[in-house]
N, C-alpha and C positions, 0 to 999 in steps of 0.2 A: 794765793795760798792762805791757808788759815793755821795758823803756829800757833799752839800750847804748851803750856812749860809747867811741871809737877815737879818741886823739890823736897826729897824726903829728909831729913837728921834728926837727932837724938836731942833732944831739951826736956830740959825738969825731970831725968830718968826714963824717959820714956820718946819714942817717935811720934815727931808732928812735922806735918806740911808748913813748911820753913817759909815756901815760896811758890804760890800758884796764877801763869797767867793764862785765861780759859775763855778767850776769844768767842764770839759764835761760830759753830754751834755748841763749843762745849759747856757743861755747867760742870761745876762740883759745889758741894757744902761741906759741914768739917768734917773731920776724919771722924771714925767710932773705933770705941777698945773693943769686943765683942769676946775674946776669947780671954777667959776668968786666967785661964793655965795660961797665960803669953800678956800682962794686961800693959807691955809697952808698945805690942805691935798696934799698927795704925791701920786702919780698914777704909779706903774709898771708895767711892761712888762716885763713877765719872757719866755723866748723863748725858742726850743729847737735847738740843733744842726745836731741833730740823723736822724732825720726825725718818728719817734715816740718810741712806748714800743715795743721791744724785746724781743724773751724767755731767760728768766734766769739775764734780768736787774733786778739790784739794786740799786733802786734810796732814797736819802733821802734829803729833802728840811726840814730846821730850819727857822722858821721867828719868829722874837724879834719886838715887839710895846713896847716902853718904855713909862716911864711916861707921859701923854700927847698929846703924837703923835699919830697923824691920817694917816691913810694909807690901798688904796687899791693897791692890789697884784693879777691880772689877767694874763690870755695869750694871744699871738699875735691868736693864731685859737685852734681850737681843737684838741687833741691829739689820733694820730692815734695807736691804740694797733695792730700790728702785730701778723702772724701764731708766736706763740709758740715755733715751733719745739722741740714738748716734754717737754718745761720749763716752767718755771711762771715767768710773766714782776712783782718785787715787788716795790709799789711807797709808799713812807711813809711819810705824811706829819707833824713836827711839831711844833705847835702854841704857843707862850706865849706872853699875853697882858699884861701889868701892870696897875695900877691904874690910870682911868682916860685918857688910850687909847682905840685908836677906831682901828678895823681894817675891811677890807670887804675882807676875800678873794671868789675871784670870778672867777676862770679857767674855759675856757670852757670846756662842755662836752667830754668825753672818748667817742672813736666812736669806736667800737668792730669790728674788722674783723675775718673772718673763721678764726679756729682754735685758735684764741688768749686766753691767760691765767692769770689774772690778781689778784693779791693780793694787796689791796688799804687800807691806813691806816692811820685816821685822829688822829692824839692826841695834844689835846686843856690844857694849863692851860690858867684859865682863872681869875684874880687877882680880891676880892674886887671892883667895880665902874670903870672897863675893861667892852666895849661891841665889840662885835665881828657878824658878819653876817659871815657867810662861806654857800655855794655853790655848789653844787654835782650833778654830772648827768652822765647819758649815753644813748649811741642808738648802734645799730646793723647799718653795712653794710657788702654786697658784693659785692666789684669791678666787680666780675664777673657777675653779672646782673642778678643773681640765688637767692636760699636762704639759702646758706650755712651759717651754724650759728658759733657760738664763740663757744672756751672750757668750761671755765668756768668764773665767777665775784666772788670774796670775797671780802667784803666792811665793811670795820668796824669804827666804831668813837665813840673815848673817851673821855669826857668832866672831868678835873677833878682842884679842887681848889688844890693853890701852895704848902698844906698840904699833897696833893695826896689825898685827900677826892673825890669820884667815885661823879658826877652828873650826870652823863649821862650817856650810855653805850648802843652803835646801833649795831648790826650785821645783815648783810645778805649774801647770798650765793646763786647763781643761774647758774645755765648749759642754756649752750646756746638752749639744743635743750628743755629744759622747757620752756624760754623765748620765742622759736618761735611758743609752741605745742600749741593746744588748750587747755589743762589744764593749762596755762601761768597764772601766778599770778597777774598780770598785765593786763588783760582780753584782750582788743583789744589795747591797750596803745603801741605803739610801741617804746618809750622811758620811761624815768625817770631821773626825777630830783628831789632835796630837795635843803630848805631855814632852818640854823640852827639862830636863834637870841638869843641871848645871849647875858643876864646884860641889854639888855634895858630896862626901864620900863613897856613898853607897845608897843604891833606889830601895823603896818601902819593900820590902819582901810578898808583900802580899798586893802588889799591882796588877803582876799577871793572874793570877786567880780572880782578882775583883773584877778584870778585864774578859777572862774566860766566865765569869759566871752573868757577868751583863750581854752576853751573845758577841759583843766586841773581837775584832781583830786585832 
């Protein structure tokens, strides 16, 4: 298994990466301020080295929001899942905010090639007056110009207070050649994504419009 550790807190007025350890294949560099209106939040960039998922990686990312600190946690592009070769890519992501930290993670989409096999794992604590947005998606492709589909998706995400007390709990599981058949769950949608919000008071007003005017479900 391959472990990384991303620790966010507040210093000099502002959030910074306190503590990062980022094994192969992960990289990062510093944080960037980017938004003028918010200029203590911290913006990463978590890259890979690999060039995507592999049959039989074992990947696990740790990210710590401490008290306070704000911080989004994206990637340079989207992450290519590779044939398989008999195994399963397993990526395991997990989250702990503290009180009165913000975090957005936001990766881009998993892009599925033939044959690929993928076991994906989000696990959330989420503290008391902690919000958090997190990010999820995927699409299909064939290099080959064909329609050769993935092996299979397993996608799970577990929200839970620092008590271990369960809030949330998502599963799904999908074969590729569901995903491309006409009985596909997803009718004509040739991708998927989700928006988890969590701790805020109340969702942007205008999501589902912006959701309805992108063709989105």
């Amino acid at each position: 298994m391959r472990h990384a550790t991303l620790v966010f807190a507040v210093a000099g007025g502002r959030t910074d990466l306190l503590r990062a350890l980022t094994p192969y294949p992960f990289h990062v560099t510093r944080p960037f301020y980017l938004d003028r209106a918010l200029p203590d939040v911290a913006t990463l960039y978590l890259q890979s080295t690999s060039g995507g998922l592999y049959g039989d990686d074992d990947l696990l990312l740790d990210i710590a929001v401490g008290p306070g600190a704000r911080a989004m946690v994206t990637t340079q592009a989207a992450t290519i899942a590779r044939h398989g070769r008999g195994g399963t890519a397993r990526m395991t992501t997990r989250i702990e905010v503290a009180p009165g930290g913000v975090l957005v993670h936001a990766p881009d989409p998993l892009v599925m090639f033939p044959g690929a096999r993928v076991a994906a794992r989000t696990e959330i604590t989420l503290h008391a007056g902690a919000a958090l947005l997190c990010l999820d998606g995927f699409a299909c492709h064939d290099p080959g110009g064909g329609r050769a589909a993935f092996d299979r998706l397993d996608a799970r995400t577990v929200v839970r207070r620092p008590d271990g007390r369960v809030l949330l709990a998502e599963a799904g599981v999908i074969e590729g050649a569901a995903f491309d058949g006409p009985a596909s769950p997803l009718g004509p949608y040739a991708a998927y994504g989700s928006a988890l919000l969590l701790g805020a008071r109340e969702a942007p007003a205008d999501w589902q419009a912006a959701a309805d005017a992108a063709g989105c479900l």
